[in-house]
C-alpha angles and dihedrals in degrees: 000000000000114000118232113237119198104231109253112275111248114251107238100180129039120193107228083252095069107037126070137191092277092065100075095127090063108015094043109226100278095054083038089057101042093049085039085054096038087056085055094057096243124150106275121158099238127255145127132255127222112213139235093252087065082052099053097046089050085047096055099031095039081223121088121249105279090233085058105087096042096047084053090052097049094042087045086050087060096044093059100049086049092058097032093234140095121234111258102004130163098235111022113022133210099200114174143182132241116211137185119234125175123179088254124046111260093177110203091356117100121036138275125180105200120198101032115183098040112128142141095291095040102049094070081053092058099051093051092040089049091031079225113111095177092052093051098056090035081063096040086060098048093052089051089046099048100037083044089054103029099035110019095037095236114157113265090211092066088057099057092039084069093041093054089051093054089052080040086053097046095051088238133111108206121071087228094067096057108105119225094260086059087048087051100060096043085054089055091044091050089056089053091053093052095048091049100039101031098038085233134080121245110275122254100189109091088201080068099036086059090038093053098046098049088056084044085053097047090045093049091064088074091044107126091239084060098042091048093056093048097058096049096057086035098238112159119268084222106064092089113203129270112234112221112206101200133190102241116242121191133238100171103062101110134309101290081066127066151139141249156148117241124180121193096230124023102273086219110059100359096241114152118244141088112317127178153052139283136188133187124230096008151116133237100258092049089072085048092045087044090220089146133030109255119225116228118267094256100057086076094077083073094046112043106357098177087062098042092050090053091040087061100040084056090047091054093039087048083049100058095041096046086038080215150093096282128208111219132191118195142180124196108202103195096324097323112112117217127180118229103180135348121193133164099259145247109247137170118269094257093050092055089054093051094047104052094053092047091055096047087045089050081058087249095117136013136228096280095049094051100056086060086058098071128038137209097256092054084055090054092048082055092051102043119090109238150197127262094262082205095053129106121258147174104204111201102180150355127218132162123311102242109168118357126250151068130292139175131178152106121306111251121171106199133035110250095060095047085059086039099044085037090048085056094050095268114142107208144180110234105230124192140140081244138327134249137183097278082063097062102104087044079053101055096034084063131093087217149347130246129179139172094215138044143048140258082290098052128129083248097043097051099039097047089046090048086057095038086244118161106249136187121183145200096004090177097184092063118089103213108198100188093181092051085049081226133101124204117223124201104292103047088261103142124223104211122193110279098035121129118245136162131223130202110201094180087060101020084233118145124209143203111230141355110325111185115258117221105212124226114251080192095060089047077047098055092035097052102243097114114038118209108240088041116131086240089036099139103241090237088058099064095052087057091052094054097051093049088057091048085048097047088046093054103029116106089178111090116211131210140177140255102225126153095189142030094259103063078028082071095037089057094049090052087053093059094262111163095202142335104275091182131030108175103203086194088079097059106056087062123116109015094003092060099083093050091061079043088064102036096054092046091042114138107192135030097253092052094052098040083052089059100048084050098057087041099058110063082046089057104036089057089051083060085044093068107026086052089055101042080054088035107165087016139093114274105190099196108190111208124232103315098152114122108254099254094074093080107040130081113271104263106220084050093050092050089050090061095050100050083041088058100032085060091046084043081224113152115275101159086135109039084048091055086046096047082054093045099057093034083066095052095031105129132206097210099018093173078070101034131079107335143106111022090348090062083047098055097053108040101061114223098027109111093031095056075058101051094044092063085046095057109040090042077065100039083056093056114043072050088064091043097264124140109231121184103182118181111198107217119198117201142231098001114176103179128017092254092076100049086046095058094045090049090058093043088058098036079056096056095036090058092044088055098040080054090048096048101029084237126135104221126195108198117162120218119208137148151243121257104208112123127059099243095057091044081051099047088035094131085061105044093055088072097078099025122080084198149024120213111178116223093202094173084065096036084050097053096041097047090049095033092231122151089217087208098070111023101073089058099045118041112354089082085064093038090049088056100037084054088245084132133023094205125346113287096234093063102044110033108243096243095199095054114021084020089064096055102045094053091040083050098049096047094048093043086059104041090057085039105021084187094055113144105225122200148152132237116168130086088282095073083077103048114106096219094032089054081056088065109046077052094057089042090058097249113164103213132006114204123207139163117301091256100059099044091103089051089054090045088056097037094050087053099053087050092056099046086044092051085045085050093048096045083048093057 
């Protein structure tokens, strides 16, 4: 007969002496790094920790778990005949704090009630104990003012209002010169205030005063302050908090006691030495109030040399066994040292960089850990120009930031004045409304982009990432009056043409003015232009230097560029690119070619549309020349013309104002009419989801093989000339395996006439773009007549979501982002569980039907840290990004791969 065993009831609360640092998830940080410490045998003031999982059952029933109450007693039991002392009592006093302590730091944004068992009775008991009556009464108020605002939802203001009139009263200005009888009668004025305000009096059993808190702690994890945080830095709503129950030790108990932060290397540039702050007779929460100046840490070795000597041996001890920066909290009651918290600590991006090579040089970490020390985005902050953050400024506005950096210049509206004003030594901000395609060379002859409308997707936004142009976008409280060649900022001023502003890309905040600009030592780093090991070679330098080689070294992921010219086909080298993974030809039938695509796609006749292409080819086959001998020996993916039609029409509202314009002068207007009917008949709804990428090509003949023409014989002349070209030729928007198949002829068909021509054998490899669900669903088929995949994951984004990507941003993410909707936009991080899907359904069944499939990304998500994670984890060969963030995808590629190592270890 089998015996019935009852399941093993679930521990709610662990002494110090039992957790340890591993234990976040149910110990929360705080509880994780005091038992951790305690463990050490370093100096904690003793306590318990009840965990997360208590949390969560009081969070769903509403009740707390029935064990709960007696595991407390009998911890709190301990407790006391450790100290020697019972919680509350009349002559000697336990008094202890409860502190919120969740596994991710919420700083400020969850509760603590510090000084818990003080009442009428105890705090006599105190002030004989402490021989300090002052001290006694000060803490009994805070108690009252803190348990009254944090446990019983009086208003804090109405606290400090009676405070201010006791300082008021007094005829003094800081809390520490009021004297105990004054104390006295603000703790008898608090309690008033809680009786009046809560409908209670304030409790005088300490038993309750603890009770009450921990339930205050646990409800505080669902306030709005804590939930909003937590959707901005995209913790999960489920982890619950740990609640720490700590004997109290003073600060404030005369001047041979004190408080203070320490960390062991300075958290902004990473530089070791004694960093912190100390200050004498206070408590913890007067350094945070800033009631008093602090004195550098330093300074304590004067005055109480014994506890500074200890405090840096622990620092150094916490050091070695976290193998990290450490954040440390301290009291000192009356010269004994005693440590409060310890976690590894928040520090600047190029402090992260120095750090981890320090430590791997110090022998504490190697180079994999390392690598998961520093993150792409730190990388980007390194990289961006920025303000003097000490200068002084007049900000007018603040929009989107769209692509990081600094930029100052004058205020030009159109963009032929921003390349004439710039060809004359003008530096100038690009300002429109928004941008489109025919502002491109105002755009690069810009410092920088603003504009009053769009998203992170934006025009604007990509094509100023893909520069590395500084970008703000939709700043809505700017009037941008284009014809006036003015805008109008909040405040009526008017910013004229001409007028100097200033734009941040890495806040979306617009200036008045010249603000100073900082340069980037890592951009002359990755340019070439400072070598690490040079005398002058920037310290910092040299530590990213040193992580990129660790990343390249343990990337399998390669990474490539999106560059439509030899120019940014250089940068990107420069940048470590191993290829161009887009070329966007679009891009290059802008400005004086544009009328010639103008012509070919009215045409009317045969011979009006054959005279186009061949005006079109020598142009294009120069613009391979030189992209396929600045990546000489490397890929080159060349997509051919994607853009929606209407890129390259006349606007038509424009074009039908000329011709009423000129119908009403009876001026003659043969041609803009034929025009105005020529683009009424192609004129497109949706145009994103019109006639554009294969499906153009499919229906204007010629199109794509005059394309592929200028592809193969750029790479006929120079191999010609003893290059190495490796062109891939990309087809766009392909929705079902027929239409890649007839293109694919078609080209065969071109790439065998020119080898015939040249007496070259040429190897050029045709894929296609996944970009549309229907291709990401019918993948296996359409391998077999593509050699690669590169995923388009803005267009997969937007059709999968059905999201027009130029207007939602603008509309309604900025809601979803609050609501938690979204953790982050779509369009930046790549959504794993929808896009995700497909990409990784699409990539297994591409290979199993070509086992030798080359799998890449192209959209803005090659460049995402966390997005770059992912195609990693999905198998992708290569991921392609702007020039700018190809250092970003290197690193982060190489801390994917060392993370994956780590997880297949364990």
């Amino acid at each position: 007969m089998s015996e019935n065993k009852e399941p093993h009831a679930p521990k709610f609360v662990y002494d110090f002496t039992e957790g340890n640092k591993d234990l976040k998830d149910l110990l929360g940080g705080k509880g994780a790094n005091l038992a951790e410490m305690t463990n050490l045998g370093l100096p904690v003031p003793p306590g318990f920790t009840i965990t997360t999982e208590a949390c969560k059952v009081y969070l769903e029933s509403g009740e707390e778990p029935a064990a709960l109450r007696d595991e407390v007693s009998a911890h709190l039991d301990a407790l006391e005949r450790k100290m020697g002392k019972k919680l509350g009592q009349a002559d000697n006093p336990l008094l202890v704090s409860v502190r919120s302590g969740a596994k991710f730091s919420m700083p400020g944004m969850m509760d603590t009630v510090l000084n818990i068992g003080l009442s009428d009775a105890s705090v006599r008991g105190l002030a004989e104990q402490a021989g300090d009556e002052r001290f006694a009464w000060d803490s009994y108020r805070r108690l009252i003012q803190m348990f009254g605002k944090t446990v019983l939802g009086v208003d804090g203001d109405l606290f400090e209002e009676a405070l201010d009139k006791a300082k008021a009263a007094k005829k003094v200005t800081v809390d520490t010169d009021l004297e105990a009888a004054d104390l006295k009668k603000l703790v008898t004025t608090f309690k008033k205030i809680v009786k009046k305000e809560a409908g209670r009096e304030f409790p005088q059993d300490p038993r309750e005063q603890m009770d009450l808190a921990i339930k205050a702690v646990f409800d505080s994890w669902n306030g709005d302050r804590a939930k909003l945080y937590r959707r901005q830095e995209r913790i999960p709503h489920d982890l619950g908090t740990a609640v720490n129950v700590c004997s109290m030790v003073f600060g404030n108990l005369g001047p041979d006691s004190g408080t203070g932060v320490a960390f062991t290397r300075d958290p902004a540039s990473g530089h070791q030495g004694v960093y912190g702050d100390y200050l004498q007779n206070a408590q913890g929460e007067d350094v945070v109030a800033g009631i008093r100046n602090t004195v550098p840490l330093a300074e304590l070795e004067r005055i109480d040399k014994k506890s500074y000597d200890q405090l840096m041996r622990i620092m150094e001890t916490l050091e070695n066994h976290y193998k990290d920066l450490c954040d440390i909290e301290f009291t000192i009651e009356r010269g004994r040292l005693w440590m409060l918290q310890t976690r590894v600590g928040k520090r600047t991006a190029g402090a992260a960089f120095r750090i981890a090579t320090q430590l791997v040089d110090q022998g504490l970490i190697d180079e994999t850990e390392a690598l998961q020390r520093v993150t792409g985005a730190q990388l980007a902050q390194l990289m961006f120009p920025r303000f003097d953050e000490d200068a002084k400024v007049e900000q007018v506005a603040r929009g989107i930031a769209a692509s990081p950096g600094a930029a100052v210049g004058k205020a030009v509206f159109d963009s032929y004045t921003a390349v004439k004003w710039s060809r004359s030594g003008e530096k100038v901000i690009l300002v429109r409304r928004e941008t489109n395609p025919d502002d491109l060379d105002g755009m690069i002859a810009a410092e920088g982009i603003l504009t009053s409308r769009g998203g992170k997707t934006s025009h604007a936004a990509v094509v100023a990432r893909g520069m590395g142009k500084t970008c703000v976008c939709g700043a809505e409280e700017l009037e941008v009056d284009t014809k006036r060649r003015r805008m109008t900022v909040p405040g009526g001023h008017v910013v004229e043409e001409g007028d100097v502003i200033s734009i941040d890309g890495s806040t979306g905040k617009v200036y008045l003015g010249e603000v100073p600009v900082v340069p980037s030592p890592v951009v002359e780093y990755f340019e070439g232009r400072m070598h690490p090991g040079a005398d002058d070679a920037d310290e910092l330098v040299e530590a990213v230097h040193r992580m990129m080689a660790f990343a390249d070294r343990k990337r399998r992921l390669r990474v490539r560029a999106n560059a439509d010219n030899a120019e940014d086909a250089l940068r990107a080298r420069r940048f470590g690119a191993q290829g161009i993974g887009l070329c966007r030809t679009e891009h290059m039938f802008l400005g004086d070619r544009r009328e010639l695509v103008e012509r070919l796609i009215l045409a009317d006749t045969e011979d009006e549309r054959e005279a186009s292409l061949k005006a079109l080819l020598p142009l294009q086959k120069q613009d391979f020349v030189e992209l396929f001998e600045a990546m000489d020996g490397l890929p080159v993916t060349i997509r051919l013309l994607d853009p929606p039609l209407h890129e390259f029409l006349p606007d038509i509202t424009e074009l039908s104002v000329r011709v009423a314009l000129a119908e009403s002068r009876q001026e003659p207007h043969e041609n803009e009419l034929r025009l105005l009917q020529a683009v009424h008949r192609l004129h497109e709804q949706n145009p994103m989801l019109g006639l554009r990428g294969v499906r153009l090509g499919l229906v204007i003949p010629g199109l794509f093989t005059m394309q592929v023409r200028a592809i193969a014989e750029a790479a006929a002349e120079r191999k010609a000339a003893k290059g190495d070209p490796r062109a891939e030729i990309m087809i766009p928007l392909v929705g079902t395996v027929q239409e890649l198949e007839i293109v694919r002829e078609e080209a065969d068909q071109v790439v065998a006439e020119v080898e015939a021509a040249t007496g070259t054998k040429l190897k050029l490899a045709i894929g296609t773009m996944i970009e549309l669900p229907r291709a990401a669903l019918t993948a296996g088929e359409i391998a077999e007549a593509a050699e690669f995949f590169s995923f388009g994951t803005n267009d997969l984004t937007q059709t999968v979501w059905g999201f027009s990507r130029d207007d939602v941003e603008a509309s309604f993410f900025t809601a979803y982002l609050e609501k938690g909707i979204f953790g982050v936009s779509p369009f930046e991080t790549i959504d794993k569980d929808g896009v995700g899907s497909l990409v990784k359904s699409a990539a297994e069944a591409g290979r199993r039907t070509r086992p030798d499939l080359k799998l890449g990304v192209c959209g803005e998500h090659g460049g995402d840290p966390e997005s770059v994670h992912f195609f990693h984890e999905a198998g992708l060969d290569y991921v392609s990004c702007s020039p700018f963030r190809i250092p970003v995808a290197r690193l982060e590629a190489g801390r994917a791969a060392t993370q994956s190592a780590g997880s297949d270890h364990r």
